[in-house]
C-alpha positions as CSV (number, residue, x, y, z in Angstrom):
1,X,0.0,0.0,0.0
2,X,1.0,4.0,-0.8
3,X,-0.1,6.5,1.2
4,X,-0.3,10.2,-0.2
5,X,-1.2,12.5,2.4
6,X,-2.6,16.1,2.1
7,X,-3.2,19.4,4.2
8,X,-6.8,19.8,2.3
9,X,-9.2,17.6,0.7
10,X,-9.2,18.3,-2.6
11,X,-8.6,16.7,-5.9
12,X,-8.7,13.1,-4.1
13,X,-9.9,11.5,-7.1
14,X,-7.3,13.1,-9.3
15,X,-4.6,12.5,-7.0
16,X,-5.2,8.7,-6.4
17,X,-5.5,8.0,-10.3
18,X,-2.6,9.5,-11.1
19,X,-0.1,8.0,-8.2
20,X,-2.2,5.1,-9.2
21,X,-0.9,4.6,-13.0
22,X,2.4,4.7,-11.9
23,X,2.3,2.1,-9.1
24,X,-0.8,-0.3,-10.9
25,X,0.7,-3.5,-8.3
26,X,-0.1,-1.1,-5.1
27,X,-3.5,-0.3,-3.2
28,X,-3.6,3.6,-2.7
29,X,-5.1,5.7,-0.2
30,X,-5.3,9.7,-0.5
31,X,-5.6,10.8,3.2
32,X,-5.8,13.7,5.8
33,X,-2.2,15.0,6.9
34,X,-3.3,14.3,10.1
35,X,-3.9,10.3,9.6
36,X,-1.1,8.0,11.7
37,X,-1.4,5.5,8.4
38,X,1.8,5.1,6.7
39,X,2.9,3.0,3.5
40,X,3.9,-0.4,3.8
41,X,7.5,-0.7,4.3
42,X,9.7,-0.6,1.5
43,X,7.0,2.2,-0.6
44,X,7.5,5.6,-0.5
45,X,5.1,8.3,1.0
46,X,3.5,11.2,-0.5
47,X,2.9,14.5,0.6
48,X,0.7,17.5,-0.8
49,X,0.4,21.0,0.8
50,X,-1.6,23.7,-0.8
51,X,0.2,26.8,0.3
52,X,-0.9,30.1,-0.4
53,X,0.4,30.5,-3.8
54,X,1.0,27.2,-4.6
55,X,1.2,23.3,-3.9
56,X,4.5,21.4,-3.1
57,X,4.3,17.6,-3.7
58,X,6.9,16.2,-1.1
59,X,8.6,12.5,-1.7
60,X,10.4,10.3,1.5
61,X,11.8,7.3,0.8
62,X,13.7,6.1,3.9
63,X,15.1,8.8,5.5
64,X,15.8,10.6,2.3
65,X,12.9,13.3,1.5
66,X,12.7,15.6,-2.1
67,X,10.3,18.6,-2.1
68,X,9.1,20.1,-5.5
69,X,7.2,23.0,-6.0
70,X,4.7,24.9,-8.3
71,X,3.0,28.0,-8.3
72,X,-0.5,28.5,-9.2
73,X,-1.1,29.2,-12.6
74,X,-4.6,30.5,-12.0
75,X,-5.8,30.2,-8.3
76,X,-9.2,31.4,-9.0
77,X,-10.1,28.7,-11.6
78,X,-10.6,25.4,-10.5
79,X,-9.6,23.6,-13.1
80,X,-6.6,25.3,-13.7
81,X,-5.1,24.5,-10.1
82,X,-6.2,20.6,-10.8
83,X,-4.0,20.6,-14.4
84,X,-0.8,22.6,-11.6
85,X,-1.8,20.0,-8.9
86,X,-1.3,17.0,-11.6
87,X,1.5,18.6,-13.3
88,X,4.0,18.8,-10.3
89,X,2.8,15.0,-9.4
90,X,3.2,13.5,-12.9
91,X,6.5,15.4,-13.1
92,X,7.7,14.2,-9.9
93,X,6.9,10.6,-9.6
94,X,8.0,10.8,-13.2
95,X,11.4,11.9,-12.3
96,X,11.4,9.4,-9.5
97,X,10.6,6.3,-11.2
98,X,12.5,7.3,-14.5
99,X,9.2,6.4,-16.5
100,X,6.8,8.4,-18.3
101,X,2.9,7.6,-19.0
102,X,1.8,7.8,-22.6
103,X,-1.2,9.9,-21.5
104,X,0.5,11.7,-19.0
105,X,-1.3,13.8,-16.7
106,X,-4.6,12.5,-18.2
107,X,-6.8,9.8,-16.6
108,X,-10.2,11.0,-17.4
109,X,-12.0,8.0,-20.0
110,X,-11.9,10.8,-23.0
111,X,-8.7,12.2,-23.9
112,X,-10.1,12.4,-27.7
113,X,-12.2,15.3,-26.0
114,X,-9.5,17.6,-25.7
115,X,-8.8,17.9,-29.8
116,X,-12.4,17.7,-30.4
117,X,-12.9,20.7,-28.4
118,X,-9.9,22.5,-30.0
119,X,-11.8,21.4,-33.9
120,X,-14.6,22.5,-32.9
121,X,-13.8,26.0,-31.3
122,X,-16.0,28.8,-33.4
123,X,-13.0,31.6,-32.5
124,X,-10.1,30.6,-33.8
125,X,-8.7,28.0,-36.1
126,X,-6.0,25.4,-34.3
127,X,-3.8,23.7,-36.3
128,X,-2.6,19.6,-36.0
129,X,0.7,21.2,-34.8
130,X,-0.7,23.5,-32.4
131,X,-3.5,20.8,-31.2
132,X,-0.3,18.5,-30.6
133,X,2.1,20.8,-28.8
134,X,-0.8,21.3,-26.6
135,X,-1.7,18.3,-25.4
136,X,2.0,18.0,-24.9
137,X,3.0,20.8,-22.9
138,X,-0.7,21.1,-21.1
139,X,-0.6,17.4,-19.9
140,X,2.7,15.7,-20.7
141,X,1.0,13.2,-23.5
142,X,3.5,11.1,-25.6
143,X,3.5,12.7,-29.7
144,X,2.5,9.2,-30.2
145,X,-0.8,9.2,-28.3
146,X,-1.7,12.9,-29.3
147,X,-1.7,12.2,-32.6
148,X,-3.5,9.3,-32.6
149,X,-6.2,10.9,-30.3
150,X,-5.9,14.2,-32.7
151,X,-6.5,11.9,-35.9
152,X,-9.1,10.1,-34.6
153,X,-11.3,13.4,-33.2
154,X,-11.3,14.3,-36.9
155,X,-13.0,11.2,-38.0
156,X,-15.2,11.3,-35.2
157,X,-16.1,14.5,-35.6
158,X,-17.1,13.8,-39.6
159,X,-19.2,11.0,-38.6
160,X,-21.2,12.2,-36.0
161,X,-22.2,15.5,-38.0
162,X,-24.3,13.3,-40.2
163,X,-26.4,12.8,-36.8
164,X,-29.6,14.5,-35.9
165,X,-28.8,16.0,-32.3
166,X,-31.3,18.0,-31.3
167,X,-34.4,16.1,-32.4
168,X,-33.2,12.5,-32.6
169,X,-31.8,9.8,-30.0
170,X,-30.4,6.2,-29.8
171,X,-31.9,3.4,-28.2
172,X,-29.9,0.5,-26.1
173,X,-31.6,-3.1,-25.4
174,X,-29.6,-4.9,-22.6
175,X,-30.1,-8.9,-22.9
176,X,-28.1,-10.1,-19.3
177,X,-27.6,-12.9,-19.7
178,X,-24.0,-14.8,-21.1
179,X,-22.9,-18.7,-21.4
180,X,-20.8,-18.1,-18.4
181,X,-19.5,-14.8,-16.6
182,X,-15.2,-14.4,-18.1
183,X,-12.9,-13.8,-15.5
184,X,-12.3,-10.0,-16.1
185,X,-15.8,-9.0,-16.9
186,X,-18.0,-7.1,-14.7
187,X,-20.8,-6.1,-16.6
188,X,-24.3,-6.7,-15.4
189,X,-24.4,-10.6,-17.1
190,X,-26.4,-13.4,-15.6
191,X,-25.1,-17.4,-16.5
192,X,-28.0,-18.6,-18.7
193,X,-28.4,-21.9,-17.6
194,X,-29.3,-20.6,-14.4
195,X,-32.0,-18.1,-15.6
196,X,-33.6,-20.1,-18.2
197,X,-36.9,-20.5,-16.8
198,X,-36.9,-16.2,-16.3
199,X,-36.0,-15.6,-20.2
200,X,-40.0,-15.7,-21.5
201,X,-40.5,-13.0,-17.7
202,X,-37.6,-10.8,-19.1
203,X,-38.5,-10.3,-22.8
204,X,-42.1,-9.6,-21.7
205,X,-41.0,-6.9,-19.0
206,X,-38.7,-5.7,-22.0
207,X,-41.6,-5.7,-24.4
208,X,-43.5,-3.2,-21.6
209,X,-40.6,-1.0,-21.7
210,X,-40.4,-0.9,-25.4
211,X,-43.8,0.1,-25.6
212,X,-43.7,3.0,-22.9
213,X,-40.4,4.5,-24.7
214,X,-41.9,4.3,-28.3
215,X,-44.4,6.7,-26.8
216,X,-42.1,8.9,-24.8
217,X,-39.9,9.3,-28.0
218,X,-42.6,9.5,-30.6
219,X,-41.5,12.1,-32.9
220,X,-38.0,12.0,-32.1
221,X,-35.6,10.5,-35.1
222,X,-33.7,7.2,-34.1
223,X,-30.9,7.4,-35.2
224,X,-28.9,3.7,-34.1
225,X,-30.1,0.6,-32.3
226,X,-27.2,-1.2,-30.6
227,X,-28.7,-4.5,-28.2
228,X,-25.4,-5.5,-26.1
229,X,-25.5,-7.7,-22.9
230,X,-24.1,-10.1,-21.6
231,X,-25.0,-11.7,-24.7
232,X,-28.1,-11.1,-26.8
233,X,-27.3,-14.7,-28.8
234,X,-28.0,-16.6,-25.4
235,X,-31.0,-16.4,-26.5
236,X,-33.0,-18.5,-28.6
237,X,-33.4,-17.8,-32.2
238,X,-37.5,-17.8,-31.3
239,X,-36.4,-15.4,-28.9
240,X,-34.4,-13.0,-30.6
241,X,-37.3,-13.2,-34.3
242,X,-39.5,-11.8,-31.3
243,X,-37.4,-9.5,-29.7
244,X,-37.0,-8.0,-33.2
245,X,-40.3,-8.1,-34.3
246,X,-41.2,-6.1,-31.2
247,X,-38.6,-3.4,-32.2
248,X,-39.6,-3.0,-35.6
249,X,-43.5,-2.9,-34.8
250,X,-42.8,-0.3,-31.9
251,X,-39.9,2.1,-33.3
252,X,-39.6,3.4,-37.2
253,X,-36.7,1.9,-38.1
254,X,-36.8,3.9,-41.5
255,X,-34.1,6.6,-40.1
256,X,-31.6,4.4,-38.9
257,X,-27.9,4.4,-39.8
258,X,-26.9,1.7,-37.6
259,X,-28.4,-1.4,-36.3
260,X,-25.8,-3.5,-33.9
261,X,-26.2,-6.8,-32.3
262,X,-23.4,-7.9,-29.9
263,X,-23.1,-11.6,-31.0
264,X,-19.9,-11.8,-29.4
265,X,-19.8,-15.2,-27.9
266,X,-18.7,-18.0,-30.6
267,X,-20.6,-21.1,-28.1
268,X,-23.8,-19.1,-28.6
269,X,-23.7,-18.6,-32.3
270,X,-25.7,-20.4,-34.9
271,X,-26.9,-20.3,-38.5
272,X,-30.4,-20.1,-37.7
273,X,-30.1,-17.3,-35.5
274,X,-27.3,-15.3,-37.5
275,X,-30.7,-15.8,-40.6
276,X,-32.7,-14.0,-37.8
277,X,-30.8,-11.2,-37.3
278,X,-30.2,-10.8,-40.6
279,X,-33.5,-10.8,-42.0
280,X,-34.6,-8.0,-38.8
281,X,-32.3,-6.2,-41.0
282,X,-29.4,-5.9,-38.5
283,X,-26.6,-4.4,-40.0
284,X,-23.6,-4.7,-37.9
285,X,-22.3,-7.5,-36.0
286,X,-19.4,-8.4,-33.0
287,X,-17.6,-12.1,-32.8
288,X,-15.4,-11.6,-30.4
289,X,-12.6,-14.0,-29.6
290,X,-10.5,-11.9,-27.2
291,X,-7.7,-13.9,-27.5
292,X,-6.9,-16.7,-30.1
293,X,-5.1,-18.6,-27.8
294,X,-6.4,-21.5,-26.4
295,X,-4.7,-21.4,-22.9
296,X,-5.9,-17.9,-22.5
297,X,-9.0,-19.1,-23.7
298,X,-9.9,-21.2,-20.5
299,X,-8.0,-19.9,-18.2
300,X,-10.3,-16.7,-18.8
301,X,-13.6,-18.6,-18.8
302,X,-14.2,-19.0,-22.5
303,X,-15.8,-21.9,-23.3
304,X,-15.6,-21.3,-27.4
305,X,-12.4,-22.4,-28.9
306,X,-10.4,-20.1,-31.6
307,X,-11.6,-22.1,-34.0
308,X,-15.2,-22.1,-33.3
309,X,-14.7,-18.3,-33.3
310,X,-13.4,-19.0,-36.7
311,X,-16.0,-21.1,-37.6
312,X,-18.7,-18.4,-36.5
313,X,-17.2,-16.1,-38.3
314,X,-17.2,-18.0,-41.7
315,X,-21.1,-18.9,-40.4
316,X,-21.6,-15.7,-40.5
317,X,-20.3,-14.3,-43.7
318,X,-22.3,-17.3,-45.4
319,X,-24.9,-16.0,-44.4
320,X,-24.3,-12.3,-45.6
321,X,-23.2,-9.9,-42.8
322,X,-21.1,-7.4,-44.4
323,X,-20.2,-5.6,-41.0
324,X,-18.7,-8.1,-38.9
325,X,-16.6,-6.7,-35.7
326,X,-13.8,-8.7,-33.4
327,X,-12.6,-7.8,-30.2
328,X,-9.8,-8.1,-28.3
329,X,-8.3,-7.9,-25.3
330,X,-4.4,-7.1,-24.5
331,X,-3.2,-8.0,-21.0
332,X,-5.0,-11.0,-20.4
333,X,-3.3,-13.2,-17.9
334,X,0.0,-14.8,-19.0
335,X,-0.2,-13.7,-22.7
336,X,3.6,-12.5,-24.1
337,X,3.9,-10.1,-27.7
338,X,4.1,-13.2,-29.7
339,X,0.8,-14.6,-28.2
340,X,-0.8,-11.1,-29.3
341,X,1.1,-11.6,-32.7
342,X,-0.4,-14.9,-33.2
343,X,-4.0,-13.3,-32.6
344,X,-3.5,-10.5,-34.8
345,X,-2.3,-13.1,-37.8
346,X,-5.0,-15.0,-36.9
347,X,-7.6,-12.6,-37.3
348,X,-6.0,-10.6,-39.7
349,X,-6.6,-13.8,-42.4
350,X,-10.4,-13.8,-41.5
351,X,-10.3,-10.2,-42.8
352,X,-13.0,-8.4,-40.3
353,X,-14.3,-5.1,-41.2
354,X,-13.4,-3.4,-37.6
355,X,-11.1,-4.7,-34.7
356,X,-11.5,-3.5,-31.0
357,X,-8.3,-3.5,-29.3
358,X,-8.8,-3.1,-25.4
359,X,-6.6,-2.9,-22.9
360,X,-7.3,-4.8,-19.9
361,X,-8.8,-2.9,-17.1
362,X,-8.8,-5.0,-13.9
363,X,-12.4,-4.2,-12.2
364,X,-13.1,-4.7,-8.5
365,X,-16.5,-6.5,-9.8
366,X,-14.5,-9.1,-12.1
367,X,-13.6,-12.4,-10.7
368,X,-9.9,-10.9,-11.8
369,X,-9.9,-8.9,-9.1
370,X,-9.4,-12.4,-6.8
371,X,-7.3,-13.8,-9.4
372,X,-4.5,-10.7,-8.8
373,X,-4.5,-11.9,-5.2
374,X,-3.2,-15.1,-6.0
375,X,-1.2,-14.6,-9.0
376,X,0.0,-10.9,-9.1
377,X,-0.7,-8.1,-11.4
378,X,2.9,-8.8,-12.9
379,X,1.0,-11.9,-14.8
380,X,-1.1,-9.2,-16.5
381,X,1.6,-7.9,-19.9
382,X,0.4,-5.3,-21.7
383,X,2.8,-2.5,-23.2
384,X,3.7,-0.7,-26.0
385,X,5.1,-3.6,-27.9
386,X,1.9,-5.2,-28.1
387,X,0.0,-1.8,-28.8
388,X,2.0,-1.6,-31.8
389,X,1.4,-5.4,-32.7
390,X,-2.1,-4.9,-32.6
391,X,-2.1,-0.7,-34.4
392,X,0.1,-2.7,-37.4
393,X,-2.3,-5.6,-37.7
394,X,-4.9,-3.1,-37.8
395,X,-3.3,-1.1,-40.6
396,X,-2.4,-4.2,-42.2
397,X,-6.1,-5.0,-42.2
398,X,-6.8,-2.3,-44.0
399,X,-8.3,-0.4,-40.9
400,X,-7.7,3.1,-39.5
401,X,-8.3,4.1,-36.2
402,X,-12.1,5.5,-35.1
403,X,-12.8,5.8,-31.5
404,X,-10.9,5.4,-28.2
405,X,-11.5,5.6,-24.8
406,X,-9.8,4.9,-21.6
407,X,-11.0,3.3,-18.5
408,X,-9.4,3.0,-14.6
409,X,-7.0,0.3,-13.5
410,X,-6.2,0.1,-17.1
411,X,-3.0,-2.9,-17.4
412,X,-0.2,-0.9,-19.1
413,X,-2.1,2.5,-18.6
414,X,-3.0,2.5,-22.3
415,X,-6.0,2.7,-24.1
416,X,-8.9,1.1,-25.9
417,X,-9.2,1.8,-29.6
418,X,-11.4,0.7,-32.5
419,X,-9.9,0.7,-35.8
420,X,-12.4,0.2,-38.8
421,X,-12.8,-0.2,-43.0
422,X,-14.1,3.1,-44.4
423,X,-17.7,3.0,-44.3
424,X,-17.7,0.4,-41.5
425,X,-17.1,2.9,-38.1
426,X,-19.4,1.9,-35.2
427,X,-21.2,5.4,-35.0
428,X,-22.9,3.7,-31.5
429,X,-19.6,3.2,-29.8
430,X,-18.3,7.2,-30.7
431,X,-22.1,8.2,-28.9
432,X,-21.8,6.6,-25.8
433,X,-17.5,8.5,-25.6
434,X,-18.4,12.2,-27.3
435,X,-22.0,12.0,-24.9
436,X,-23.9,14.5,-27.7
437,X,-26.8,12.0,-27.9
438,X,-29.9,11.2,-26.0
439,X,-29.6,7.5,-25.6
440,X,-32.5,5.5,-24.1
441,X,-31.5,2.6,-22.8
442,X,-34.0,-0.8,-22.3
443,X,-33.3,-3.5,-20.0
444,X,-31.7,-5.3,-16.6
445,X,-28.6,-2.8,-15.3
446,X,-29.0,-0.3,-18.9
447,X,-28.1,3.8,-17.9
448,X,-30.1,6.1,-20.0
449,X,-28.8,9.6,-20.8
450,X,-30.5,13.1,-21.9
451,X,-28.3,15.8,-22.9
452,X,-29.6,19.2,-21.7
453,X,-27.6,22.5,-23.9
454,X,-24.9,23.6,-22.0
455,X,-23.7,19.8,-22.2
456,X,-25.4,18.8,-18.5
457,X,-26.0,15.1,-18.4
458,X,-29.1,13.1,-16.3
459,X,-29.0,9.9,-16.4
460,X,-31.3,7.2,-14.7
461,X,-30.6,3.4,-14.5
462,X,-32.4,0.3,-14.3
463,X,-32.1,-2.1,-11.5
464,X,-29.2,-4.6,-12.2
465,X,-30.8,-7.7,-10.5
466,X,-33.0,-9.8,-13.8
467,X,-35.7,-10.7,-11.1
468,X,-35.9,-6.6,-9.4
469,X,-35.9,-6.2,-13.2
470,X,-38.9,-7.7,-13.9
471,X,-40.5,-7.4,-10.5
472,X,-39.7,-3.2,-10.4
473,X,-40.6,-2.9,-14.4
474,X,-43.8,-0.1,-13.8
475,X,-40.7,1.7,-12.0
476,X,-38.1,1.6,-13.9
477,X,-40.4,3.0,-16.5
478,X,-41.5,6.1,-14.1
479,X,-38.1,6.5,-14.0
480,X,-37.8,6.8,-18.0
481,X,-40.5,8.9,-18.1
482,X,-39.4,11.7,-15.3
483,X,-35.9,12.2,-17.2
484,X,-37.8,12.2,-20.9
């Protein structure tokens, strides 16, 4: 454990996600100056003292202590003091360590937010260069990153300026359940086998909450459809024709740009229901291996070998999906650059039309969380090697980079990025980063979100449990209906 103590409480947040990023392996507490809780012998200790016209950020390591200091840059703006505040930490611990972050200072989820701001600004005209030697000097980010985050606002910005802000919104359908919960997931999933007899309950409390948001959005342009999970192809292809039948009779589906079904579990594919989706007119698909290692496979809780992902794939194809997505995930437990390499060429001859690249990020919900216990966080690999394995294999595909994001506790501190064939972006995926959408989300542990002008967000969120789900549906619809 490292403790960073502090003569006011301020920035907490900030302060632990940065120290954080540099010491991943280590729990860390941001405390009171006054706490008697010190690190664990061996770790250094922090210190942070706002002063009058600045903040010193203190480091003691043994009985040798080294004091920097900055001066306030603004102390009137808020924001301004948090950029000095992470500035002289990065900077430090930086120095310290003799290792630099590829973000640097930044640990919010959106670092593509920053260039789109700068694109977008009505005043004055920025430049790549001047966008770049921004983000640079402003928050210490690598060349590398800021140009990749700078390239892909501009694409970002191009597609979602064919999207109808103020009068039209997107709709999300969460289906819970998956063939079994993977070891680093901790999204609101629900082993099938074990809810089997509550599927026909679910999709008829889904069906009332369909209904009730067709009528709050009448009017309103929908502009994408994206039903994730879990895993929607848990369920049966009966299932699903009626899921989608009860779309398409309660929502005009005549404006939409994007339809999405996450069909990202190989052991839950078939023909039959692949001919389903299809024939709802769903244009835009995920098989999602993760890994194409068979070790990694199991050892993660994936019951579908690589080459039933393979198989699902071709199934898939056959049957005449023209938008067909692959995830996967860097870090996983045990995996080395060659293991990623052997993914990437595996993939790469299947020839997808977009590849997610995620960076593991260890949740304290995921079974992985347990798993680090045992077996250390040094088992989890990802760095800039296999960032570049998987950017290369992307370009080598024929895909260019489209959306990225950035979550907590992420192995490696890196990124998540989707790279895509022209024509071929997942316009869902760059709504739910830029947030300049309405998005109504249906279903067991689903956020909604309304944008106000100004850019204030409300959100409200549907129980996570499937039976408070079904038991709580009149609610969860009230709930719709106060924020709509």
């Amino acid at each position: 454990m490292i403790v960073v103590k502090t003569n006011e409480a301020r920035f907490e947040y900030d302060i632990h996600s940065l120290v954080k990023a540099f010491y991943p392996d280590r729990e860390v507490k941001v405390l009171e100056k006054a706490s008697t809780m010190q690190s664990e012998e061996g770790m250094p200790e922090f210190e942070i003292e706002f002063q009058r016209n600045g903040i010193s950020f203190s480091i003691k390591e043994e009985d040798v202590k080294t004091e920097s200091h900055t001066l306030f840059s603004n102390p009137d703006d808020r924001a301004e003091t948090k950029n000095d505040l992470k500035m002289l930490i990065y900077e430090s611990l930086s120095k310290f360590l003799k290792r630099e972050l590829p973000w640097g200072t930044l640990t919010g989820i959106r670092p593509t937010k920053i260039p789109m701001t700068l694109l977008s600004d009505q005043e004055k005209s920025y430049s790549e260069e001047e966008i770049l030697r921004f983000m640079q000097k402003k928050y210490a980010v690598s060349e590398e990153k800021g140009k990749l985050s700078i390239e892909i606002a501009k694409r970002e910005k191009e597609l979602l300026s064919r999207l109808h802000y103020k009068d039209g919104y997107s709709l999300y359908i969460g289906i819970p359940f998956c063939p079994t919960t993977c070891l680093y997931c901790s999204f609101t999933s629900f082993p099938i086998h074990a809810w089997i007899d509550k599927v026909d309950a679910y999709l008829t409390a889904l069906e009332r909450e369909i209904d009730a948001v067709a009528v709050m959005m009448d009017g309103k342009i929908l502009d994408t459809v994206y039903i994730g999970g879990g895993t929607p192809t848990t369920l049966s292809a009966k299932e699903l024709d009626r899921l989608f039948t009860k779309l398409k009779g309660a929502f005009d589906f005549s404006s939409v740009q994007e339809f999405t079904v996450e069909a990202g579990r190989a052991d839950s594919i078939t023909k039959e229901k692949l001919q389903v989706l299809y024939r709802h007119g769903v244009s835009r698909i995920s098989v999602n291996p993760q890994t194409m290692k068979e070790e990694t496979l199991k050892m993660i809780g994936r019951k579908a070998t690589a080459a039933q992902t393979v198989e699902a794939y071709e199934l898939a194809r056959e049957v005449g999906f023209q938008n067909i997505n692959m995830d996967i995930i860097l870090g996983l437990p045990g995996e080395s650059a060659e293991d990623v390499a052997g993914t990437i060429e595996k993939i790469g001859r299947l020839a997808p039309d977009s590849l997610t690249v995620h960076s593991l990020a260890v949740k304290r919900a995921s079974k992985l969380s347990q798993w680090i216990q045992v077996n250390g966080i040094k088992m989890l690999n990802n760095t800039e090697e296999t960032m570049e394995i998987a950017a290369k294999g992307a370009e080598k595909m024929g895909l260019a980079p489209y959306y990225l994001y950035r979550q907590k506790n992420m192995s490696g501190n890196f990124e998540n990025v989707g790279y895509a064939a022209e024509g071929k972006f997942g316009i869902y995926n760059i709504l739910m980063m830029e947030e300049v959408q309405d998005i109504v989300a249906i279903g067991a542990g689903s956020i909604s979100k309304r944008l106000y002008e100004g850019g204030r967000i409300e959100r409200c969120e549907n129980v996570k449990d499937v039976a408070q789900y079904i038991g709580r549906i009149d609610e969860m619809i009230e709930r719709k209906r106060a924020l709509f």
